[in-house]
C-alpha positions in Angstrom: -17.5 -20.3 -2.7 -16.7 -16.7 -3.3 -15.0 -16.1 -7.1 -11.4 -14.2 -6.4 -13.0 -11.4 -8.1 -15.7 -10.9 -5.1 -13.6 -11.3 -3.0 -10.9 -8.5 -4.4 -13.8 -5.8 -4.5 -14.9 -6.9 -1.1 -11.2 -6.3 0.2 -11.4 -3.1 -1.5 -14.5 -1.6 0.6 -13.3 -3.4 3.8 -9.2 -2.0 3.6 -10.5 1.8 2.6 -13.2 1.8 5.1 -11.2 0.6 7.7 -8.4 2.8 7.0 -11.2 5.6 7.1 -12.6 4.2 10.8 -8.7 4.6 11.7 -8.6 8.2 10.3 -12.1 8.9 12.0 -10.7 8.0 15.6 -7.1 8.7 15.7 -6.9 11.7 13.4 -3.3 11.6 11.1 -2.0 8.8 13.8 -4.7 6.8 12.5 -3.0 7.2 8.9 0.3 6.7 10.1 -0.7 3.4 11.7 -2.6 2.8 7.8 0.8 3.2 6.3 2.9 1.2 8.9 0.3 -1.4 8.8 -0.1 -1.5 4.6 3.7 -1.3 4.6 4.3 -4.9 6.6 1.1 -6.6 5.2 1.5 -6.0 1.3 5.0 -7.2 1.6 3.3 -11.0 3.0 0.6 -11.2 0.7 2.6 -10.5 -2.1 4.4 -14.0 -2.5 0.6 -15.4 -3.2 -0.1 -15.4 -6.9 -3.7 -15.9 -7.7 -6.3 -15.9 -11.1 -8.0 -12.3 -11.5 -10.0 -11.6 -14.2 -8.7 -14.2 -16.0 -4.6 -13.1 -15.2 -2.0 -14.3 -13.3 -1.3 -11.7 -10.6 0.2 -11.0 -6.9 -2.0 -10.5 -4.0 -1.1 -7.1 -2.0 -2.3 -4.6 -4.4 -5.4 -3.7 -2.3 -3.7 -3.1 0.8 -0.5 -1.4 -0.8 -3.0 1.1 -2.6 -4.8 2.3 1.1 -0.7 3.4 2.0 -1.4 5.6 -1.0 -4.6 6.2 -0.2 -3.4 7.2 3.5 -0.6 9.6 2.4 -2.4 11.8 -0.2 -5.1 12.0 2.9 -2.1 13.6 5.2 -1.2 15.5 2.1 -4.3 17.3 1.6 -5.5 17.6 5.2 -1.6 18.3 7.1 0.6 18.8 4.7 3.4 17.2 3.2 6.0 17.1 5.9 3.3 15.3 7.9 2.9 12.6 4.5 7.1 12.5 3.9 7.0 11.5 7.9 4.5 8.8 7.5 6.5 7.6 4.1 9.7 7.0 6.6 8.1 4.9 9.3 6.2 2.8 6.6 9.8 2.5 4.8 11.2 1.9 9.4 8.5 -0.5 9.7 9.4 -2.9 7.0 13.2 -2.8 7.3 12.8 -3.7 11.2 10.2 -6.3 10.3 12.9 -7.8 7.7 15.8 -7.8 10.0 13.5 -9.4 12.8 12.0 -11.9 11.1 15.0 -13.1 9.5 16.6 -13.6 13.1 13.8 -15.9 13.9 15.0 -18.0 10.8 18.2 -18.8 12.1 16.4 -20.5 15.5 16.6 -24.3 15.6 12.6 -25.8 15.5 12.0 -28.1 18.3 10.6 -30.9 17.1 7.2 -30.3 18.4 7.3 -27.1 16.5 4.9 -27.1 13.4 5.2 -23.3 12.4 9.1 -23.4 11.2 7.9 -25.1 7.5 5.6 -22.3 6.8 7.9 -19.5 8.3 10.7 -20.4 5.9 8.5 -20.5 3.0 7.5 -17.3 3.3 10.4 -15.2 4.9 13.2 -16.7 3.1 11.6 -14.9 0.4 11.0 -11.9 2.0 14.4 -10.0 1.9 14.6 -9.8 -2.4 11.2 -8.7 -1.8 11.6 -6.3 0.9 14.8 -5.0 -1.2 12.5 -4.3 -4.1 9.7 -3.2 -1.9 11.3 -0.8 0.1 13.6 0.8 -3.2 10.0 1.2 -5.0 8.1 2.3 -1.6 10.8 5.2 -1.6 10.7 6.4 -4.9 7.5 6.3 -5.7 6.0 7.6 -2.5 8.4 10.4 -2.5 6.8 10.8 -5.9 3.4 10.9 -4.7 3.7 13.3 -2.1 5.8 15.4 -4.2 3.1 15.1 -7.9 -0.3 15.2 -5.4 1.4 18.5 -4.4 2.6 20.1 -7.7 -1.3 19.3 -9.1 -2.8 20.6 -5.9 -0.9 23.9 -6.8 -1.6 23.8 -10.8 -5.3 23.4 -9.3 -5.5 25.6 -7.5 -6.6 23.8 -4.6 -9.2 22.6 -6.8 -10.5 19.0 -8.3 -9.5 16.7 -5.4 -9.8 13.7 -7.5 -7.6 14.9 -10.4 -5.0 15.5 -7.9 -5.5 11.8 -5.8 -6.0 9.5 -9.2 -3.2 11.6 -11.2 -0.3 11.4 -8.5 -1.0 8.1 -7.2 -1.7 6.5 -10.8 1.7 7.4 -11.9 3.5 7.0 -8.9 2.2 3.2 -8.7 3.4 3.0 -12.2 6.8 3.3 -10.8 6.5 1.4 -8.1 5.4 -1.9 -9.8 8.2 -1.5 -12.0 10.9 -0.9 -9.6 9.4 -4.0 -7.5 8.7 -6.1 -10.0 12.0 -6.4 -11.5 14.0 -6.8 -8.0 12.0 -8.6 -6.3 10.6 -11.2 -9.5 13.1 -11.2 -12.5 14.6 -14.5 -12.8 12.2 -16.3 -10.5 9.0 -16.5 -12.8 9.4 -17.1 -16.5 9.2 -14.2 -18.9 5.5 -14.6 -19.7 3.9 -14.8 -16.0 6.6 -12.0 -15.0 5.2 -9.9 -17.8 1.4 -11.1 -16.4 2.3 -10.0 -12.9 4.2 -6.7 -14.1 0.8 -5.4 -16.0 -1.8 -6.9 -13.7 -0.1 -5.2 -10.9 -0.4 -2.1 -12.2 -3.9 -2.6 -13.4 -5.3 -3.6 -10.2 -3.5 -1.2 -8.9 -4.8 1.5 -11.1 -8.2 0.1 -10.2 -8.1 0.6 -6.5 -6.7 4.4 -7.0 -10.3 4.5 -8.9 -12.3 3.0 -6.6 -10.4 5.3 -3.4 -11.9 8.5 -4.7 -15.2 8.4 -3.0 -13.6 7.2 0.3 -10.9 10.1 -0.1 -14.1 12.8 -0.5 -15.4 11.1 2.7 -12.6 11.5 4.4 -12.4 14.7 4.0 -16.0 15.7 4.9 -15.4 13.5 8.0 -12.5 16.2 9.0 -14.7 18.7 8.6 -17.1 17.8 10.5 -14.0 16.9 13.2 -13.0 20.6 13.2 -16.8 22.0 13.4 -17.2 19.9 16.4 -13.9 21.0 18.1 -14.6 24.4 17.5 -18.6 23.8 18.9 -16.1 22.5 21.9 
């Protein structure tokens, strides 16, 4: 059986790569449907705690990191209108998936009906932690797109990694703070909510590392997009 740690690094190259294959046929909808997509599916894995590196931490980071990952690609590549639009229809997209999915609560289960147990344990949940997710999905991406920017100026237009691990790593600093405390203050005792507060941010900090490479391949892939459109 595959240790948790295998696994995380695996979800690592498979989430980025992925999110690059999206990029590589759909252009910036491609990264639009990365955020929308990272937006909904961070916000389920999240209420799984599991044993990393020998810490107590949430599940999501990986997949919260690409939406990151996805908006610094719109910011260097179309601009920042282009990442603030893709920040609003993640922020849409889980808002309507919390109002939905809260409505399907409220249905009586037939009694044939196995699914109702496991909907309830993880939706009924879900509205403190779309709260805290969508107040820290706001800031800090507003942050991101807004510090990815300032350093792509100080720059020069130079040192594309500075740039994706400076803005990212500090805007994620915010973010698991902001979440962390809605969405987990009073529910976990005060040493596993410190655990998952500094974990979160670690892995997180980990996967901004580890995104570098795919962000440089991403943008060689556009490149070589807009030398084939203009061969075209």
């Amino acid at each position: 059986m595959l240790s948790n740690e295998i696994i995380w690094f695996a979800e690592i190259a498979i989430v980025l790569g992925s999110s690059i294959l999206a990029f590589r046929i759909f252009g910036k909808y491609g990264l639009y449907t990365v955020v929308v997509t990272t937006t909904i599916v961070c916000n389920l894995q999240v209420v799984k705690l599991v044993e990393l590196f020998g810490l107590t931490a949430t599940l999501g980071n990986v997949v919260y990191g690409a939406s990151f990952f996805a908006t610094d690609l719109l910011s260097e590549l179309y601009g920042k209108k282009e990442a603030q639009k893709a920040v609003w229809l993640g922020f849409t997209s889980l808002l309507l998936t919390t109002i939905w999915m809260q409505i399907s609560l409220w249905y009586r289960a037939s009694a044939a009906d196995l699914a109702d147990p496991h909907l309830k344990s993880i939706f009924t949940l879900m509205p403190r932690i779309a709260i805290g997710s969508l107040s820290a999905y706001l800031v800090s991406q507003h942050h991101d797109v807004w510090a990815y920017h300032m350093w792509k100026k100080l720059t020069k237009n130079r040192h594309l990694w500075l740039r994706n691990n400076l803005s990212t790593m500090v805007s994620q600093a915010i973010d698991t703070l902001v979440f962390c405390i809605i969405a987990f203050l009073g529910i976990y005792n005060a040493k596993t909510f410190t655990s998952i507060v500094f974990t979160t941010y670690v892995l997180k900090w980990l996967v901004a590392v580890c995104d570098t490479p795919f962000i440089y391949l991403a943008v060689r892939i556009s490149k070589v997009k807009s030398s084939e459109q203009e061969l075209c």
